[in-house]
C-alpha positions as a LaTeX table, in Angstrom:
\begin{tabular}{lrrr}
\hline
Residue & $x$ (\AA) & $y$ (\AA) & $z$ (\AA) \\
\hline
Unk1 & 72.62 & 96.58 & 160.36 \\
Unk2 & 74.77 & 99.69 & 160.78 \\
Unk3 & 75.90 & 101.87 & 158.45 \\
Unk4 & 79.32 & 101.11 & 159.24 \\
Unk5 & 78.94 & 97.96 & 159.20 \\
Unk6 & 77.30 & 97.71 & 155.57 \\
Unk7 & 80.16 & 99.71 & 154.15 \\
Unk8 & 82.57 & 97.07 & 156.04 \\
Unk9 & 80.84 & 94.37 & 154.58 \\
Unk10 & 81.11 & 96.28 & 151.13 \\
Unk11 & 84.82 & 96.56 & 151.32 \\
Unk12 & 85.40 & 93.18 & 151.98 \\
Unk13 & 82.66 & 92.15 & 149.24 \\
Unk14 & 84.20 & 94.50 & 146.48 \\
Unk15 & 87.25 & 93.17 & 146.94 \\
Unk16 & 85.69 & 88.89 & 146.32 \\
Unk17 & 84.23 & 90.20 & 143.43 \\
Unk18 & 87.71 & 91.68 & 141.71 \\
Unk19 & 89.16 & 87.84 & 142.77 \\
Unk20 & 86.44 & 86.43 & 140.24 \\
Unk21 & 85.08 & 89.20 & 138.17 \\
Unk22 & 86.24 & 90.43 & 135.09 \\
Unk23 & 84.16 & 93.66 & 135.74 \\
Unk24 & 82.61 & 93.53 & 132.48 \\
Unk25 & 80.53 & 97.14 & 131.99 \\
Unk26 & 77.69 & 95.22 & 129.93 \\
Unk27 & 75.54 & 92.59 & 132.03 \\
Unk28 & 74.39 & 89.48 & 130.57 \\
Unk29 & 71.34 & 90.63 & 128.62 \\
Unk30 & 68.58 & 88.09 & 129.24 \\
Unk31 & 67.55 & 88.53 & 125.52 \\
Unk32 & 66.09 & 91.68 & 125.93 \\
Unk33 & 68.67 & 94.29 & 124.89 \\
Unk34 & 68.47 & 92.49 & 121.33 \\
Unk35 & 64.55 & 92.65 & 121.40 \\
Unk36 & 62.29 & 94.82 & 119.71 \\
Unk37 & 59.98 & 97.26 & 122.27 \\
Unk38 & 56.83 & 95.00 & 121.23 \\
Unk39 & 58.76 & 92.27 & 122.38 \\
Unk40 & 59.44 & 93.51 & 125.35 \\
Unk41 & 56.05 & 95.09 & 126.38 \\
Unk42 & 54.68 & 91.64 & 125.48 \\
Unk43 & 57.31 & 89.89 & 127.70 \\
Unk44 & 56.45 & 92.70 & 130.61 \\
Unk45 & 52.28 & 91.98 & 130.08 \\
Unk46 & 50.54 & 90.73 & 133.04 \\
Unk47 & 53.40 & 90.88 & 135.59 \\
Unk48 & 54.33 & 92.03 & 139.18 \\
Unk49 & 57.34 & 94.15 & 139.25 \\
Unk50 & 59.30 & 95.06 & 142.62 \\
Unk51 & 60.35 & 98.60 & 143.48 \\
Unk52 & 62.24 & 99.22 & 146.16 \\
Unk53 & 62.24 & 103.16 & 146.95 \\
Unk54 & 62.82 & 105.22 & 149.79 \\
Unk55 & 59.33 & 106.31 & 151.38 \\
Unk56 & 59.77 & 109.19 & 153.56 \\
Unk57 & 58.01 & 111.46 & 151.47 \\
Unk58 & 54.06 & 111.30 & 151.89 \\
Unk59 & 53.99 & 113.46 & 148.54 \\
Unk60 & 56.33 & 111.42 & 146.81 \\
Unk61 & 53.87 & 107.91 & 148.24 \\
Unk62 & 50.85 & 109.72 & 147.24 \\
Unk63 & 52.04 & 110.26 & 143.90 \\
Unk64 & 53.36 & 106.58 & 143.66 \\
Unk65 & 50.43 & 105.00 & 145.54 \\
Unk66 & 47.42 & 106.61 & 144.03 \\
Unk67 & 48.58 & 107.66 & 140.35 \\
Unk68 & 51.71 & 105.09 & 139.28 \\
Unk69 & 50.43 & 102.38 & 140.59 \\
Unk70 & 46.75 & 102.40 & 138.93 \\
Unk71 & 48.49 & 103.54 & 135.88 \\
Unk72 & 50.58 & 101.01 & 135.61 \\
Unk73 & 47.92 & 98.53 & 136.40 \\
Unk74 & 45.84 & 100.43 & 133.28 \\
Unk75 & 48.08 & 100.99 & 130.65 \\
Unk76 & 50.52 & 97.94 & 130.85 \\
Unk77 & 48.39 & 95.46 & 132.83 \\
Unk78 & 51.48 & 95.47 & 135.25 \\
Unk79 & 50.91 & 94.98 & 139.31 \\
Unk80 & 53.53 & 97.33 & 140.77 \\
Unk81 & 54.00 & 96.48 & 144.31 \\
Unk82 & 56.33 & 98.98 & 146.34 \\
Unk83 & 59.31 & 97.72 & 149.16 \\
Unk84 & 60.86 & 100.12 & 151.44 \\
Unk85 & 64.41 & 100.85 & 150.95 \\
Unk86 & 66.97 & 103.37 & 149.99 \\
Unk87 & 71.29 & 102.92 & 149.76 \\
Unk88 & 72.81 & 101.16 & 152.11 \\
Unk89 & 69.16 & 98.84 & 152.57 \\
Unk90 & 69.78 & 98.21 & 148.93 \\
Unk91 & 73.13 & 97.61 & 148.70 \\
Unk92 & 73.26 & 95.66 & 151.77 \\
Unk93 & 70.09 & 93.05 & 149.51 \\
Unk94 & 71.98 & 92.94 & 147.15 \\
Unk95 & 75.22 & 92.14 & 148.44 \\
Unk96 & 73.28 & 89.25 & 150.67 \\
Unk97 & 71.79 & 87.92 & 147.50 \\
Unk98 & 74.57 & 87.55 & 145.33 \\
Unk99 & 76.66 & 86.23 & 148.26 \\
Unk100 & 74.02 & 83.48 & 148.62 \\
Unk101 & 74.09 & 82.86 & 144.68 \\
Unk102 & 70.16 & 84.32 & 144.67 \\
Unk103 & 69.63 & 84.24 & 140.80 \\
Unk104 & 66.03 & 85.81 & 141.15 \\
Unk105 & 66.13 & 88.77 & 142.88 \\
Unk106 & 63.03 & 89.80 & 145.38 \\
Unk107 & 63.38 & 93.35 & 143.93 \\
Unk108 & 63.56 & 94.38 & 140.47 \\
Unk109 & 63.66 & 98.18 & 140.05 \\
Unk110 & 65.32 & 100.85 & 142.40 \\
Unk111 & 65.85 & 104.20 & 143.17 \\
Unk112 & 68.84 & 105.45 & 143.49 \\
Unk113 & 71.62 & 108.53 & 143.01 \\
Unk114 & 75.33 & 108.65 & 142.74 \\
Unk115 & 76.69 & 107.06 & 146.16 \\
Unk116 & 74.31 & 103.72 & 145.73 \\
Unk117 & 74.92 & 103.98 & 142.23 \\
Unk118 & 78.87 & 104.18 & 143.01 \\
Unk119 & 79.02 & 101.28 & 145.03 \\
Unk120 & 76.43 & 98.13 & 143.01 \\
Unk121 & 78.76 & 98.94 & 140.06 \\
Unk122 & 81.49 & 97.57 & 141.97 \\
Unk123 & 79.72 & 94.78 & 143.06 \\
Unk124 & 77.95 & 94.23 & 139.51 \\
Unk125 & 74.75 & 94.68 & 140.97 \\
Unk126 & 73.14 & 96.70 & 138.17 \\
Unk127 & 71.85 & 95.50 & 134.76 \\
Unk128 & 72.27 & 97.58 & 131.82 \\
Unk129 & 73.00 & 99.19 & 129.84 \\
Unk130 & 68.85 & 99.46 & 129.12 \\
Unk131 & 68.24 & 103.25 & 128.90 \\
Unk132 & 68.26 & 103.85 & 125.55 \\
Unk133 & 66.07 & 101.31 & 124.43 \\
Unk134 & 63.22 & 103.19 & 126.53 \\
Unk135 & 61.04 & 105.13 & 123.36 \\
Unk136 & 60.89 & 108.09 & 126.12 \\
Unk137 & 64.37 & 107.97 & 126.41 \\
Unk138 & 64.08 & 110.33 & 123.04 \\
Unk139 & 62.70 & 113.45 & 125.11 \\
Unk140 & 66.02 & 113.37 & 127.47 \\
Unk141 & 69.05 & 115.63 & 126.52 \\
Unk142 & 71.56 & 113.34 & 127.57 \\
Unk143 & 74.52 & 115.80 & 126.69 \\
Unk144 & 73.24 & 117.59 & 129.83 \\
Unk145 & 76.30 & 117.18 & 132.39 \\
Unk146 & 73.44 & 117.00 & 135.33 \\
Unk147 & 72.27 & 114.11 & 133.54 \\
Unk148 & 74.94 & 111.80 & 132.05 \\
Unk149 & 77.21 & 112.04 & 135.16 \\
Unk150 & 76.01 & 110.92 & 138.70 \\
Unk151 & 78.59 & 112.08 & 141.14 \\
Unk152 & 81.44 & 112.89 & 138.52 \\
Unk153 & 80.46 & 108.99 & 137.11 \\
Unk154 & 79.29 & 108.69 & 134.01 \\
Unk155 & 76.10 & 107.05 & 133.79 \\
Unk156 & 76.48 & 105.07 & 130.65 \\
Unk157 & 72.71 & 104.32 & 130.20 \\
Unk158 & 73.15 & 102.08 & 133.07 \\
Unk159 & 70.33 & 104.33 & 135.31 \\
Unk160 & 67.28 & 106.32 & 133.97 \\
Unk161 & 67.04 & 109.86 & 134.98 \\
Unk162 & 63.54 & 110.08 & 136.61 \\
Unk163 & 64.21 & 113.70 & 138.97 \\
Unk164 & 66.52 & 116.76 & 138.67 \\
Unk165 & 66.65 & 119.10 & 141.18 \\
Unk166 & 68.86 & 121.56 & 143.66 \\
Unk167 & 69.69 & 121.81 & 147.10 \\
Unk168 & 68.54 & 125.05 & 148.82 \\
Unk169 & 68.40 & 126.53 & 152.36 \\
Unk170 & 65.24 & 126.91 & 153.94 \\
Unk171 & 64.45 & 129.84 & 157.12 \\
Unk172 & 61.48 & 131.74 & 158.39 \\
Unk173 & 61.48 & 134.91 & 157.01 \\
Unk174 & 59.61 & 136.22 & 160.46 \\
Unk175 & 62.40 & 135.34 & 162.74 \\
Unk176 & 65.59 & 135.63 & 160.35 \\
Unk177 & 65.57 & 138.67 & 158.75 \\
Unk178 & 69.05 & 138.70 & 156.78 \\
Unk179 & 69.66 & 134.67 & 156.37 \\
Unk180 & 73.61 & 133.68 & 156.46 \\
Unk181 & 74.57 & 132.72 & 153.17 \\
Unk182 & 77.93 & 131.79 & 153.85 \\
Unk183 & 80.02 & 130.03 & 156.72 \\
Unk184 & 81.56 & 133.29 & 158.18 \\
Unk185 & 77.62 & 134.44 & 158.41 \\
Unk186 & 76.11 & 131.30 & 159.54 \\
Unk187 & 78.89 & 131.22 & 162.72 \\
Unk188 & 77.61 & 135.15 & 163.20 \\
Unk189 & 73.83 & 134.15 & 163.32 \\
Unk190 & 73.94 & 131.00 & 165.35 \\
Unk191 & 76.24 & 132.90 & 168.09 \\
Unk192 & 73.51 & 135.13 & 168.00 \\
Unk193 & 70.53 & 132.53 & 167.96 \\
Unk194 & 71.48 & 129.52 & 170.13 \\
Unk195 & 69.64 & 126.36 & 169.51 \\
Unk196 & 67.90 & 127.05 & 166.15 \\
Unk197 & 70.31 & 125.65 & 163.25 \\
Unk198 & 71.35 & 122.04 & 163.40 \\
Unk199 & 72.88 & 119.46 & 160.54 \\
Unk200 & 70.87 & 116.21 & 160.17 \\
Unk201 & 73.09 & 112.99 & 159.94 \\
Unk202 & 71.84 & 111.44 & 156.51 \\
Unk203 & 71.81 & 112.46 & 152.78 \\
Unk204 & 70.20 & 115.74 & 153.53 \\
Unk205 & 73.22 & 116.73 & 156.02 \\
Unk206 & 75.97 & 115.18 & 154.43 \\
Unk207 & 74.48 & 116.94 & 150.54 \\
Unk208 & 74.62 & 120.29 & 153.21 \\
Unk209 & 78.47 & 119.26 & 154.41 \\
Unk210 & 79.15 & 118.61 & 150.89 \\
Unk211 & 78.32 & 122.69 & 150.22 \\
Unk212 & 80.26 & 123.91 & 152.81 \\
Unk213 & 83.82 & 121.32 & 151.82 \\
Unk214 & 83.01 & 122.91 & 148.54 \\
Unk215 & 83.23 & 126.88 & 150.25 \\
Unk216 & 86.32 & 125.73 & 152.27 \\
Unk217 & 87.93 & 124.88 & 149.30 \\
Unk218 & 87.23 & 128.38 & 147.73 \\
Unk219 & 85.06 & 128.13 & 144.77 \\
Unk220 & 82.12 & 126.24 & 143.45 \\
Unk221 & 84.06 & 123.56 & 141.64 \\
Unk222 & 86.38 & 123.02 & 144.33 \\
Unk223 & 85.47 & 119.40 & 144.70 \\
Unk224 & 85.09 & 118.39 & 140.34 \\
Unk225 & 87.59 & 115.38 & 139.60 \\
Unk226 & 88.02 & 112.62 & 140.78 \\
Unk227 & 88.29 & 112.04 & 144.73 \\
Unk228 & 91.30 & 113.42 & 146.18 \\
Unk229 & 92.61 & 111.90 & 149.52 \\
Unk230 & 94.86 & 114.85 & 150.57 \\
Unk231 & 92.26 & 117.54 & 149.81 \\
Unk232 & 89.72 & 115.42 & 151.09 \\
Unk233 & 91.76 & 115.20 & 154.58 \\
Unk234 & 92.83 & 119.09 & 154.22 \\
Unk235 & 89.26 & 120.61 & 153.77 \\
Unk236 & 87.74 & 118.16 & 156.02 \\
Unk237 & 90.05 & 119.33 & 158.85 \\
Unk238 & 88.69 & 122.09 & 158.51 \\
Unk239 & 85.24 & 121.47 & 158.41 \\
Unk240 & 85.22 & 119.49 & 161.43 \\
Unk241 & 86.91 & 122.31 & 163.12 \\
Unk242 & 84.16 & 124.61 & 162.34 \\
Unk243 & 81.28 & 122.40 & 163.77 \\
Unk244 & 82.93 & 121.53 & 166.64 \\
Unk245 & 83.81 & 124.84 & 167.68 \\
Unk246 & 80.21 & 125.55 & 167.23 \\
Unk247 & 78.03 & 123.12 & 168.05 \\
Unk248 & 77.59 & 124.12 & 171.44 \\
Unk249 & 75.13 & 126.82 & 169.67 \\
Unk250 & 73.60 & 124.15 & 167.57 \\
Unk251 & 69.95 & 123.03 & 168.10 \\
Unk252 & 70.91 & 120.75 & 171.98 \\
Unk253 & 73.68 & 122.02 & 172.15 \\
Unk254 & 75.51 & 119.60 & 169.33 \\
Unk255 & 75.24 & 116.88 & 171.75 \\
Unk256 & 72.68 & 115.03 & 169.17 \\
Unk257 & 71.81 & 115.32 & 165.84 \\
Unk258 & 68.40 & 114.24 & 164.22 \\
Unk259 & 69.05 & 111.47 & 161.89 \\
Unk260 & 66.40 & 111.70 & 159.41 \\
Unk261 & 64.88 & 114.84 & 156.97 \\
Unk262 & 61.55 & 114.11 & 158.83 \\
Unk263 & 62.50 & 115.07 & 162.10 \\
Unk264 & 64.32 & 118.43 & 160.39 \\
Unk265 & 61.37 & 119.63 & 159.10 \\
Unk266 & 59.37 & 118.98 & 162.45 \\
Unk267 & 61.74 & 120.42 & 164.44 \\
Unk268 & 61.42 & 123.78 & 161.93 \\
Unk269 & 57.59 & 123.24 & 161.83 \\
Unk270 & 57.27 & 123.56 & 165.69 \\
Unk271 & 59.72 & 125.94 & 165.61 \\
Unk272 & 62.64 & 125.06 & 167.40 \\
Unk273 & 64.80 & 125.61 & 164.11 \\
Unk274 & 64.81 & 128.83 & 161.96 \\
Unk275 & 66.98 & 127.67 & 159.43 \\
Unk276 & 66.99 & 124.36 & 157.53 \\
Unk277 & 67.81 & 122.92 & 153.85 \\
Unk278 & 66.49 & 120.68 & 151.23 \\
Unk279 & 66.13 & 119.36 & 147.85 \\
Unk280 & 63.84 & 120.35 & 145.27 \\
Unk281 & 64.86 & 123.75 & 145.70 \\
Unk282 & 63.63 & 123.68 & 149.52 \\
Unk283 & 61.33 & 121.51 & 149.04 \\
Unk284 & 59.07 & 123.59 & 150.91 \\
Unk285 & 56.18 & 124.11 & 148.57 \\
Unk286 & 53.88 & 121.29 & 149.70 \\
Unk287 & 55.13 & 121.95 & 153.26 \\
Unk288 & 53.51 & 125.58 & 153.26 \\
Unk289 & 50.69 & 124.87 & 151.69 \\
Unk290 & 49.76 & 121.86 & 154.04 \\
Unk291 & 50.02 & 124.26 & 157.13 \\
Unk292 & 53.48 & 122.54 & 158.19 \\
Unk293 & 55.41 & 125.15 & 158.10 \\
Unk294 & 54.44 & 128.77 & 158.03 \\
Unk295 & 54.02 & 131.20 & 155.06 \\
Unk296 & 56.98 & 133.63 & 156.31 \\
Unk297 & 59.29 & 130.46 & 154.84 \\
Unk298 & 61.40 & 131.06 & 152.37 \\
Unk299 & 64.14 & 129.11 & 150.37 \\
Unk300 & 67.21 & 131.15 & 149.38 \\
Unk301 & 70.49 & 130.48 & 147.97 \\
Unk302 & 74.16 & 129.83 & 149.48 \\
Unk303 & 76.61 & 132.33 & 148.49 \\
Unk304 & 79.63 & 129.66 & 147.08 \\
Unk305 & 76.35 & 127.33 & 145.83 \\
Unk306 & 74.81 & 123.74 & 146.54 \\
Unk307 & 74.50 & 120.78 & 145.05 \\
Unk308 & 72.11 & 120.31 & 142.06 \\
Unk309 & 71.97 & 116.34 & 140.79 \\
Unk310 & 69.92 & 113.85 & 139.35 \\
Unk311 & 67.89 & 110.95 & 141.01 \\
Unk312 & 67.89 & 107.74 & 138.76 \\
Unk313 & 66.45 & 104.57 & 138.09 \\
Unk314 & 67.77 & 101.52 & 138.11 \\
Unk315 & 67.25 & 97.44 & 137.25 \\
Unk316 & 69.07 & 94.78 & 139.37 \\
Unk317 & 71.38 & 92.58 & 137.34 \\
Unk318 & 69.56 & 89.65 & 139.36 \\
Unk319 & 65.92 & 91.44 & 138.87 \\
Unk320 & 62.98 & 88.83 & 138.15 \\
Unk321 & 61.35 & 90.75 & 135.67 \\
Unk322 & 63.56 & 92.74 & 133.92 \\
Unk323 & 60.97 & 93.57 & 130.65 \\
Unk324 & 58.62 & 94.57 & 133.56 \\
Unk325 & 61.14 & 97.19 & 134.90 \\
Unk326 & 61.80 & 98.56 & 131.53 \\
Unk327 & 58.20 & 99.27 & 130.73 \\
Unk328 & 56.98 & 100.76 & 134.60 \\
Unk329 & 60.42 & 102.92 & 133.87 \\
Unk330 & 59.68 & 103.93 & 130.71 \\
Unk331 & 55.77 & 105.55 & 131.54 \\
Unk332 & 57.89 & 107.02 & 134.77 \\
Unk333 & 59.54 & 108.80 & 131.98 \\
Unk334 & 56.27 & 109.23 & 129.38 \\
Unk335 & 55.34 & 112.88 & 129.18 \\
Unk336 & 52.20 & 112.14 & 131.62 \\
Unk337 & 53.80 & 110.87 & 134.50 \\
Unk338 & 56.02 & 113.76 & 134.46 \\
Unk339 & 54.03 & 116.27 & 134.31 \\
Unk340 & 52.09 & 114.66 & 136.60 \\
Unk341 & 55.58 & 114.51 & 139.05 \\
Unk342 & 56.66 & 117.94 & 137.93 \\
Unk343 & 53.59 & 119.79 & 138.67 \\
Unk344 & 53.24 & 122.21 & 141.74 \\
Unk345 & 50.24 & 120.50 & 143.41 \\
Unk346 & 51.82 & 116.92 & 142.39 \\
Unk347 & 54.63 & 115.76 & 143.65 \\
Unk348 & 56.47 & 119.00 & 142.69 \\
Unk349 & 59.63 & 117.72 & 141.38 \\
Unk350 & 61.57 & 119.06 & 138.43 \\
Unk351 & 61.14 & 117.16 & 135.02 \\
Unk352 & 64.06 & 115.47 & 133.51 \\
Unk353 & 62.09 & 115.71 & 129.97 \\
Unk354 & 63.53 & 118.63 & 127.71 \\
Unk355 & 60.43 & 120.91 & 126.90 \\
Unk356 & 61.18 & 121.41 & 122.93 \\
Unk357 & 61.28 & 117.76 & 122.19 \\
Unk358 & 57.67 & 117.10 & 123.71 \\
Unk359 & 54.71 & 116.78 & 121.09 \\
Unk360 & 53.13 & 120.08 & 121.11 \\
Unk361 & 50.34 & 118.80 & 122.95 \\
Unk362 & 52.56 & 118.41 & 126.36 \\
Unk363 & 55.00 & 120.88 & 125.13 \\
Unk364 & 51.82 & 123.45 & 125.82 \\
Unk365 & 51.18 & 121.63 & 129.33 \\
Unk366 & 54.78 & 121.99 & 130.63 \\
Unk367 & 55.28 & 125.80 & 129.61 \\
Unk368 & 51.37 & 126.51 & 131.03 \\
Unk369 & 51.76 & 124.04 & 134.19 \\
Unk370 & 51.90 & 126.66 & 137.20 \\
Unk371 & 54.43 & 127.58 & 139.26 \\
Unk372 & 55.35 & 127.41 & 142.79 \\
Unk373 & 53.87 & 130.06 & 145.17 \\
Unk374 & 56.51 & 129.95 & 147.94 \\
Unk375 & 59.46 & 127.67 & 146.91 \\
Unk376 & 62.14 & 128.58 & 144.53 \\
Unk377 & 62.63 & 127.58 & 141.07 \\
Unk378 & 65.44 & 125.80 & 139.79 \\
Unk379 & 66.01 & 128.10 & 137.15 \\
Unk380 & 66.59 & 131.06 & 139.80 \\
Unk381 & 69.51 & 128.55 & 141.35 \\
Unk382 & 71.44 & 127.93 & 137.82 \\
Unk383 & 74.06 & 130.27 & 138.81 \\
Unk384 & 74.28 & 128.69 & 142.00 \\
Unk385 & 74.46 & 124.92 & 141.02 \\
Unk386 & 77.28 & 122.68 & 141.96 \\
Unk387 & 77.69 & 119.28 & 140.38 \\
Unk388 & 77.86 & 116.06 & 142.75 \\
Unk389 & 81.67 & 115.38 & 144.01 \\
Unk390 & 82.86 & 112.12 & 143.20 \\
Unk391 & 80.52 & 109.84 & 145.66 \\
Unk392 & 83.96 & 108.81 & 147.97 \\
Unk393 & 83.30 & 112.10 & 149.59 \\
Unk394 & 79.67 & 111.39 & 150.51 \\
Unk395 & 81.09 & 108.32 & 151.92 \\
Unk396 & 83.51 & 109.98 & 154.01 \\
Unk397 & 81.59 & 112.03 & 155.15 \\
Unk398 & 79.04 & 109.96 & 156.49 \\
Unk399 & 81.66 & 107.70 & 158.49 \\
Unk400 & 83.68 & 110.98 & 159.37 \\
Unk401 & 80.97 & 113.03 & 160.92 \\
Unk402 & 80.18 & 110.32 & 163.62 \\
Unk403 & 83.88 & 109.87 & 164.41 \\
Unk404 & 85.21 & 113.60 & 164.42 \\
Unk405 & 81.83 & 114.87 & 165.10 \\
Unk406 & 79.09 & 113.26 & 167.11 \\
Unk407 & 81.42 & 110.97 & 168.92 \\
Unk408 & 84.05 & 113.51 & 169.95 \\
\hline
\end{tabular}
């Protein structure tokens, strides 16, 4: 099913639900929100739980496959069996299952950030609130604005915070030797270099769109509030201006545009593209080391700043086994997983954990665990971070970039 088509059916689907929903912020607890942790870890015991995550990553799948999984399966005697899936695939099951009165969900536990989050809280598709009854829950600081609000929402304990991270552009220091850090410059280069910048059509490109909406608008915060139609419409004139006028010197000319990260960082691996982007600070760590991409990359920062957010985790309000979720979530979040997650060679993405809370023991591992070699790290981006925009604008985006952009 289409994109478009998913967010159709979403309209129309949002709208039932306000008919015969009081939209009630706490979901019907199952028993469990009143239970002790014992209880629950003895409800969870000997159990399959669902998770449906997006698997494009083969670091992120090793780390899942061959470490969470057995883990799991040790520690908690729980089989944790993996579906493929990210937004609009998850939105688009659960919307089919609650329009078909499915009480018993085939997934349990998701992963998600502030646009899917966004849209199954309007269709009551989340369970919750269930964060704070996690005993790792204690290491989070969740006064941390990066972590209580997912695309200017707050979260409410509603989703765990399992990543944290920030969006950075990626060139080859061999062919680009002053990288554009701002529109004005990035017009300049590709003029310049025909064929070797490009914007992906999927989170990666519309997180990138959201940076520039953000410069357009003239400062970092440009986009904080709630969504605003008019700006929207005035800054987004302008951006589609801008491509348009210059995606005859994009990567085919602008007539096509990859639609997935993976075919990004191929394209800069075989070098047809000097300049790229991506989370995790680049997210070109793993990538360098692996012989992917060469070891003149470099990740650098954009002038007006890029997104930094926080991926989550969340239970369906329809999920099976719901104590199952709560415990595979809660070792996601134990000090071992994420310094397993967090570590250079691992999966290399940032902890959510704050440092001073750890016992000593892993409060020692984190401040010893060793750095990157070629990717930033998020602590050299701080005064570069932008908070998520209220998730409307990712959703305009999306739809608007096909219609003003690839279509025209």
């Amino acid at each position: 099913m289409k994109l478009k088509q998913i967010r159709q059916l979403f309209l129309v689907f949002v709208f039932s639900m306000l008919l015969f929903s009081c939209g009630s912020e706490t979901k019907k607890n199952d028993n469990l929100q009143n239970a002790s942790w014992e209880e629950i870890e003895e409800k969870a015991d000997a159990t399959t739980v669902n998770f449906m995550m997006w698997q494009g990553s083969p670091v992120i799948n090793n780390y899942i496959n061959n470490y969470v999984i057995p883990a799991v399966k040790e520690k908690h005697n729980i089989n944790l069996e993996i579906s493929g899936g990210q937004g609009p695939e998850i939105v688009q099951l659960v919307m089919g299952e609650k329009e078909a009165g499915v009480t018993k969900s085939q997934v349990d536990m998701v992963w998600i950030n502030g646009e899917t989050f966004f849209q199954l809280r309007k269709i009551e598709g989340l369970w919750g609130p269930f964060v704070e009854k996690l005993p790792n829950a204690e290491y989070i600081d969740f006064s941390d604005p990066y972590i209580n609000t997912d695309f200017q929402q707050p979260v409410n304990f509603m989703e765990a915070p399992w990543s944290i991270g920030q969006f950075a552009m990626i060139c080859d220091s061999a062919k680009v030797s002053n990288p554009p850090s701002n529109l004005k410059e990035l017009e300049a280069y590709i003029k310049e270099n025909p064929g070797t910048f490009t914007i992906s059509n999927d989170f990666t490109g519309m997180t990138l769109l959201k940076s520039f909406l953000a410069e357009i608008g003239g400062s970092s915060n440009s986009l904080d509030g709630d969504f605003d139609e008019e700006k929207y419409r005035k800054l987004s004139r302008e951006l589609w201006n801008y491509i348009n006028r210059n995606k005859q010197y994009f990567w085919k000319e602008g007539e096509t545009f990859p639609k997935e990260q993976s075919k990004m960082s191929q394209l800069f691996a075989n070098g047809e593209l000097a300049i790229t982007c991506g989370f995790s600070e680049g997210g070109i760590e793993e990538k360098v080391k692996n012989g992917l991409y060469p070891k003149t990359t470099i990740a650098y920062a954009w002038e007006n700043g890029t997104i930094k957010n926080t991926n989550y985790l969340g239970i369906l309000d329809n999920a099976t086994n719901k104590a199952g979720a709560m415990q595979v979530i809660n070792f996601l979040l134990s000090p071992e997983a994420q310094y397993r997650k967090a570590n250079a060679d691992g999966m290399d993405a940032n902890t959510v954990l704050e440092i001073d809370r750890l016992p000593e023991e892993w409060k020692q591992k984190f401040e010893n665990a060793p750095g990157r070699d070629y990717g930033l790290e998020m602590a050299e981006l701080e005064n570069f971070a932008i908070q998520e925009p209220a998730p409307e604008y990712m959703i305009r985006l999306y739809e608007d970039f096909r219609t003003e952009v690839i279509e025209q």
